[in-house]
C-alpha positions as a printed Julia matrix, in Angstrom:
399×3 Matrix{Float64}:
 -5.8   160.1   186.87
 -2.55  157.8   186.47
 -0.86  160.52  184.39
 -1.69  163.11  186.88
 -0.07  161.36  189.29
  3.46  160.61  187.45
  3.11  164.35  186.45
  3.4   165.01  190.46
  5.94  162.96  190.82
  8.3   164.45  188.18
  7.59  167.86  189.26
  8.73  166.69  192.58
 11.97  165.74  191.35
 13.4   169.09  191.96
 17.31  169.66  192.59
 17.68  171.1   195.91
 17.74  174.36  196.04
 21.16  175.06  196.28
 21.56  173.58  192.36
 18.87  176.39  191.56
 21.09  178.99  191.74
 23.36  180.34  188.39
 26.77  180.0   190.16
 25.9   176.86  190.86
 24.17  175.89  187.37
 26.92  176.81  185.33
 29.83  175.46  186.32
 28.35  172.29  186.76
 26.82  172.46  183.56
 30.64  173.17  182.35
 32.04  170.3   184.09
 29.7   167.95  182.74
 30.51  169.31  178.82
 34.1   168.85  179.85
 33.4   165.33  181.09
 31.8   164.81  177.58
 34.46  166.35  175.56
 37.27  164.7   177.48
 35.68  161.48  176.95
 33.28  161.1   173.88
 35.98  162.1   171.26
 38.5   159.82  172.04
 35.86  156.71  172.44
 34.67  157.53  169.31
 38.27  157.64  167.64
 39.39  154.6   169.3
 36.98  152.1   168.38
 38.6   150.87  165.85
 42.25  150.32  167.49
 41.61  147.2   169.47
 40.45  145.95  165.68
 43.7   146.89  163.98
 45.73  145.36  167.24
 43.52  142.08  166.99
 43.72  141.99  162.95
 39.73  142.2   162.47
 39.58  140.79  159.51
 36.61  143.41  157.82
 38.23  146.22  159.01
 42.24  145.08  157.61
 40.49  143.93  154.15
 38.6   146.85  153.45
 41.49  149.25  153.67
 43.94  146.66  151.45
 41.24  146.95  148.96
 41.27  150.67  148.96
 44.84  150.55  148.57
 44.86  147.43  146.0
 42.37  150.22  143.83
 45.07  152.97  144.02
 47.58  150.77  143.26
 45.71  149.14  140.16
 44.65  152.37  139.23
 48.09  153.65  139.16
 49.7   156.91  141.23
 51.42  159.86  139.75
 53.67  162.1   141.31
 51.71  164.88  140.3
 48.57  163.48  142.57
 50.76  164.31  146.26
 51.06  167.25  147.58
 54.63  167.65  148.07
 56.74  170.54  147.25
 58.96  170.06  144.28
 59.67  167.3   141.52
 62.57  165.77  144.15
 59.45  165.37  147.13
 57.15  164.2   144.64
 58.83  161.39  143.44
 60.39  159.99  146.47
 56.52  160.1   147.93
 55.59  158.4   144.39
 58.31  155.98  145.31
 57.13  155.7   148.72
 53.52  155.11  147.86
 54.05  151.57  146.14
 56.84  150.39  148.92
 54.6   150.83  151.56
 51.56  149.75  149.69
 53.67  146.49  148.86
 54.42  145.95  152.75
 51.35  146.26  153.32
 49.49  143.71  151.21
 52.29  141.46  151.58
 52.26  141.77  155.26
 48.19  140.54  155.06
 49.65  137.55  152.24
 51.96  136.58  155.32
 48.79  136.63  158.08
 45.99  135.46  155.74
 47.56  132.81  153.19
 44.0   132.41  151.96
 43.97  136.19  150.22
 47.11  136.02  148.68
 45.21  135.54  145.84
 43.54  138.39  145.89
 46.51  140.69  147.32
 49.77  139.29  145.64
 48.71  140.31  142.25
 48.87  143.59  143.33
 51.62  143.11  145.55
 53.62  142.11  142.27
 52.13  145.45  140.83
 53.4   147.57  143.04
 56.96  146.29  143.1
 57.1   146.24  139.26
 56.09  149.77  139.56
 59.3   150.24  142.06
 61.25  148.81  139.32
 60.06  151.13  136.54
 62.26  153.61  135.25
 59.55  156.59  135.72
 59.47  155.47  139.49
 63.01  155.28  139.85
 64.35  158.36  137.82
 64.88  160.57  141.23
 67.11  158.27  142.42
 69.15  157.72  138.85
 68.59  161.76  138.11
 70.87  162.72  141.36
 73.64  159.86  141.47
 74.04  160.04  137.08
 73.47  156.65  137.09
 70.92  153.98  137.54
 70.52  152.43  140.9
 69.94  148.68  138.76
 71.74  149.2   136.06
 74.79  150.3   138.49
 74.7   147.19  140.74
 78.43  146.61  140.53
 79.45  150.04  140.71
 80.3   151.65  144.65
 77.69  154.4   145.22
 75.62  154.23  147.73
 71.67  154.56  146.55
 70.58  153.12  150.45
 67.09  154.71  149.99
 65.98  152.93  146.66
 67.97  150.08  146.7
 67.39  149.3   150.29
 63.66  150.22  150.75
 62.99  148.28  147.32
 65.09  145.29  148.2
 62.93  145.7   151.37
 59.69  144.72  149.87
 62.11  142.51  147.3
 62.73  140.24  150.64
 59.51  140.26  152.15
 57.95  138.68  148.82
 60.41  136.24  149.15
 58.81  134.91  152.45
 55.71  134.88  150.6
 56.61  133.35  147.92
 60.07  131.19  147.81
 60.66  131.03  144.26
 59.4   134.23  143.95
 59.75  135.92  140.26
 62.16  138.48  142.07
 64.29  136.74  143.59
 67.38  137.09  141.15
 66.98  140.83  141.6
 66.76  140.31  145.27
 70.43  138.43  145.22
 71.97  141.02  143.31
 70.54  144.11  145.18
 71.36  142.08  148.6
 75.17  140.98  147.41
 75.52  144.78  146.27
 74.49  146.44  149.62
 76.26  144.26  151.8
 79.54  144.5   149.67
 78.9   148.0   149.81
 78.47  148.45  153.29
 81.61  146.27  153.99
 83.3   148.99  151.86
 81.89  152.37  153.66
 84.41  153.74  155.49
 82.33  154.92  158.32
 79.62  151.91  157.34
 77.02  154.3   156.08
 75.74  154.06  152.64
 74.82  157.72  150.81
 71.24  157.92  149.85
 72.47  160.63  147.54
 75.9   161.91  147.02
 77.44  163.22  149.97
 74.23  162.81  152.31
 73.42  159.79  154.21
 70.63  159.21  156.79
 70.68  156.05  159.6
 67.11  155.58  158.45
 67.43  154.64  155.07
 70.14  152.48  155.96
 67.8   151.08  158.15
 65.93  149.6   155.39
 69.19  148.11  153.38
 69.96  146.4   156.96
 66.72  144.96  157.58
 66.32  143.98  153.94
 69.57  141.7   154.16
 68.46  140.48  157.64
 65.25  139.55  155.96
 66.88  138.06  153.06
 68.82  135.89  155.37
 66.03  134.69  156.89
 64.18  133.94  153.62
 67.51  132.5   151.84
 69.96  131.24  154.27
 72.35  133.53  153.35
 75.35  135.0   155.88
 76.06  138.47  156.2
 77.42  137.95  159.71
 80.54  140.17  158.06
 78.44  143.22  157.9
 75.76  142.97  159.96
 76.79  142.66  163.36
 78.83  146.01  162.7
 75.7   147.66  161.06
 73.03  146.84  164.1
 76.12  148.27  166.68
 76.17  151.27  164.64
 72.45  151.86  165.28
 73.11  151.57  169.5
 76.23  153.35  169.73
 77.78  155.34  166.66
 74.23  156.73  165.25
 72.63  156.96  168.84
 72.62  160.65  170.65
 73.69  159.63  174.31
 71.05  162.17  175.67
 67.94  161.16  173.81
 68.63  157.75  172.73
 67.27  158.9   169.74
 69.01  158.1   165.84
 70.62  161.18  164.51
 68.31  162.21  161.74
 71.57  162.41  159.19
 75.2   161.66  159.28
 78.08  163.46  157.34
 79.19  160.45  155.03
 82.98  162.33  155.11
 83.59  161.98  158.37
 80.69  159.94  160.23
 79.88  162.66  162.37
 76.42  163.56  162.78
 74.98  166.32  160.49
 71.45  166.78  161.76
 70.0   166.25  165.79
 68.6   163.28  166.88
 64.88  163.06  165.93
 62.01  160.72  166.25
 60.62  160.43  162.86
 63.8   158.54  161.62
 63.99  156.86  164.87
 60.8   155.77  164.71
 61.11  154.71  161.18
 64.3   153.15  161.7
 62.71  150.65  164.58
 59.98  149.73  162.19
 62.11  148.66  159.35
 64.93  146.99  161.53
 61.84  144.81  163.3
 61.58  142.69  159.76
 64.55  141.25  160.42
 65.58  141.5   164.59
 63.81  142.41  167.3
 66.81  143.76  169.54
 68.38  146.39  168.2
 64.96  147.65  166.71
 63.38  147.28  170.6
 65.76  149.96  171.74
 64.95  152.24  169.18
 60.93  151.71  169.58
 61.51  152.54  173.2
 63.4   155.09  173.39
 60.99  157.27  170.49
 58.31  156.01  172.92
 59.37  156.65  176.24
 61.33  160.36  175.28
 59.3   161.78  172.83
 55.43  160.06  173.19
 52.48  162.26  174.64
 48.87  162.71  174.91
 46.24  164.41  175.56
 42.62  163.84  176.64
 43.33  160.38  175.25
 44.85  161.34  172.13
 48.67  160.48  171.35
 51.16  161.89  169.29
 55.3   161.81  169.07
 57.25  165.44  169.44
 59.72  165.56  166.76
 62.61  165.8   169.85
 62.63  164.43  172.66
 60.49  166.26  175.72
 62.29  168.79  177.21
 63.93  170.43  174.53
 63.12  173.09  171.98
 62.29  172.42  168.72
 63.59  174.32  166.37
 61.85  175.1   162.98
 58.66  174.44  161.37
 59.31  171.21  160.38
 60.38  169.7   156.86
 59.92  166.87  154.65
 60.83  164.27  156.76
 58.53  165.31  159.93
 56.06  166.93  158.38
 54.59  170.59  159.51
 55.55  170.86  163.95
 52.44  172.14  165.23
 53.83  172.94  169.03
 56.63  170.11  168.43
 54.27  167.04  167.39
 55.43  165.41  164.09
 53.12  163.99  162.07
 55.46  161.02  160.28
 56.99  160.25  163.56
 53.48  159.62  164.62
 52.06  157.52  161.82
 55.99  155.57  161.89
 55.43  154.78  165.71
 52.17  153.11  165.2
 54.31  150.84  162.94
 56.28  150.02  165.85
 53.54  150.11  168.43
 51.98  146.98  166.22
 55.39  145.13  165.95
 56.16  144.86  169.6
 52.39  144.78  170.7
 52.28  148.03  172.43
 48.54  148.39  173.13
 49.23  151.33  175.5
 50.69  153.58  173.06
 49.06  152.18  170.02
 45.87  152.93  170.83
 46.06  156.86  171.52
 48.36  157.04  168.46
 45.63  155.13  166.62
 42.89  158.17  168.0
 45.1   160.7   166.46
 45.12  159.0   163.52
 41.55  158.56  163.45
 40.44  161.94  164.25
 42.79  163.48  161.35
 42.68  161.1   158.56
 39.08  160.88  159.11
 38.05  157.03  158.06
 35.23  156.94  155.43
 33.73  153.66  153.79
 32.92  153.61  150.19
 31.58  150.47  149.48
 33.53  147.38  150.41
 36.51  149.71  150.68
 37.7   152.12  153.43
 40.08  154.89  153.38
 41.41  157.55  155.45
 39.73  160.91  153.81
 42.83  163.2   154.25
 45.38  161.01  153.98
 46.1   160.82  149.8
 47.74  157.78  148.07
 50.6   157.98  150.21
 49.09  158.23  153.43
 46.53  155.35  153.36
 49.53  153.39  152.09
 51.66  154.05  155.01
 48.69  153.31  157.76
 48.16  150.14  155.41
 52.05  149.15  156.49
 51.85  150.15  159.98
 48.45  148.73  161.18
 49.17  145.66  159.6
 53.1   145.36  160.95
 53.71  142.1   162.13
 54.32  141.32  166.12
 57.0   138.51  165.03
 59.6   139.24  162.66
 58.64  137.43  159.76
């Protein structure tokens, strides 16, 4: 009978009998899970990079509205997970800036949601402005960053990462309810910067980090290119100061801080801020912000079995420590913010080769789960999603 006959040939589809034997069997049987594992993961995890590169439309509006919930809903600094009041607030801080690039970066691509994101846009910069929001900041300089405007102190990580999202809304929206604010903030960071004697600004008293002032420079670069108006007396300086002064010869890497006394740096040369740095310069210049992308790319960038990840220093040397609050845990070197940052960067100068592996990482960790017409990243908290929101969504022109 016909299924007699199939049953023949089937049986006679034997491996030769070389395959037969267990020495044989078993490491190809190995090689072939190998094959699998080395594969199947990071296809899996990657599926949804090319979307994110190519601004898929279901995929960017389903995570906005996850963030647009948290951010209606409202965040407190006793929802993250880092250690002490100081950590908690600056990541409370840090949650609505990034959630504000974010949906303002998808007003910029997609004028057709701004009403749907702008709202909350507008949310999450009055929350900036708040006084519960910006208490860290007033609670270590004795003053308050607004209410100080005229004064001389520094505040370059509130004042510039605010002014930050204060400049981008202006792009969005020219007459934008802000934009007095915006002036003053600008006029105040630039006249303080002209004033620094070693053209740093303090993000609290006595410490000062080339990061942070990478976010006052690129929010008066972005100003200027929202307002028309000329800081060509500070910023030339500032953007040399991020290739030469700021820049460890060895790595190419930013020093991580700088001793405000003296200008000498007060911390090694480390990709998260680098990485950070390139990001928040690319809103407003795509030079000096290049160089920086490149060289946390090209010294500290690595993979494996198709998943990518940025050491923490550049490859070669040792890393010292277990990490802190502005790397995150180093597990063998790899830093988890200077990861997340370079995606960021990988977006804004269309970087498919490295974005995509960083993208697997990102994937397999934060573990994406939809709920409803909303999608989040499981493990990644208020701040977290907020920060992929920013960095998958960066913009491959300066705006």
């Amino acid at each position: 009978m016909p299924h007699r006959a199939l049953t023949r040939r089937i049986a006679a589809l034997r491996l030769p009998e070389e395959y037969s034997r267990w020495w044989v069997r078993w490491p190809v049987a190995a090689l072939l899970v190998l094959l699998a594992a080395a594969t199947l993961p990071r296809l899996w995890c990657g599926r949804d990079a090319a979307r994110w590169l190519a601004g898929d439309d279901a995929l960017t509006l389903a995570h906005a509205r996850a963030v647009s919930a948290t951010v209606r809903g409202g965040v407190e600094a006793a929802q993250l997970s880092a250690q002490g009041d100081l950590f908690k607030n600056e990541w409370l801080f840090g949650t609505y800036q990034m959630s504000a690039l974010g949906l303002l970066q998808i007003c910029l691509e997609r004028p057709s949601r701004r009403a749907e994101f702008l709202p909350v846009a507008e949310r999450a910069i009055d929350e900036l402005l708040s006084e519960r929001v910006r208490a860290f900041d007033a609670a270590r300089w004795r003053e308050d960053p607004l209410a100080s405007l005229d004064g001389p102190k520094g505040h370059a990580a509130y004042l510039g990462y605010l002014n930050l999202a204060l400049s981008l809304h202006r792009r969005v929206v020219p007459d934008s309810r802000f934009a007095a604010l915006n002036d003053r903030i600008s006029a105040a960071l630039a006249r303080r910067l002209a004033a620094s004697r070693h053209g740093i600004l303090e993000t609290y008293p006595l410490e000062a980090y080339p990061v942070d002032n990478a976010a006052v420079l690129g929010s008066l670069l972005l100003h200027a290119r929202a307002t028309g108006a000329d800081y060509s007396a500070v910023a030339p300086a500032a953007l040399a100061r991020f290739r030469i002064a700021w820049l460890d010869p060895r790595s190419g890497l930013l020093y991580q801080a700088i001793d405000p006394r003296d200008g000498e740096p007060a911390d090694a040369a480390r990709a998260s801020g680098t990485a950070l740095a390139a990001f928040l310069l690319s809103y407003g210049e795509r030079e000096v912000s290049g160089v920086l992308f490149t060289a946390a790319r090209d010294r500290c960038a690595d993979s494996f079995w198709g998943f990518g990840y940025l050491n923490e220093y550049h490859i070669g040397s040792v890393a010292p420590g277990a990490g802190d609050i502005d790397s995150g845990p180093l597990i063998l070197g790899i830093s988890p913010s200077a990861t997340g940052f370079a995606l960021g960067g990988a977006r804004a100068f269309d970087d498919r080769r490295l974005f995509v592996p960083l993208y697997r990482t990102a994937h397999l960790v934060g573990t994406p789960v939809r709920r409803g017409e909303r999608r989040v990243f499981a493990t990644g908290g208020p701040l977290g999603n907020a920060i992929m929101l920013a960095m998958c969504t960066a913009r491959p022109e300066a705006p």
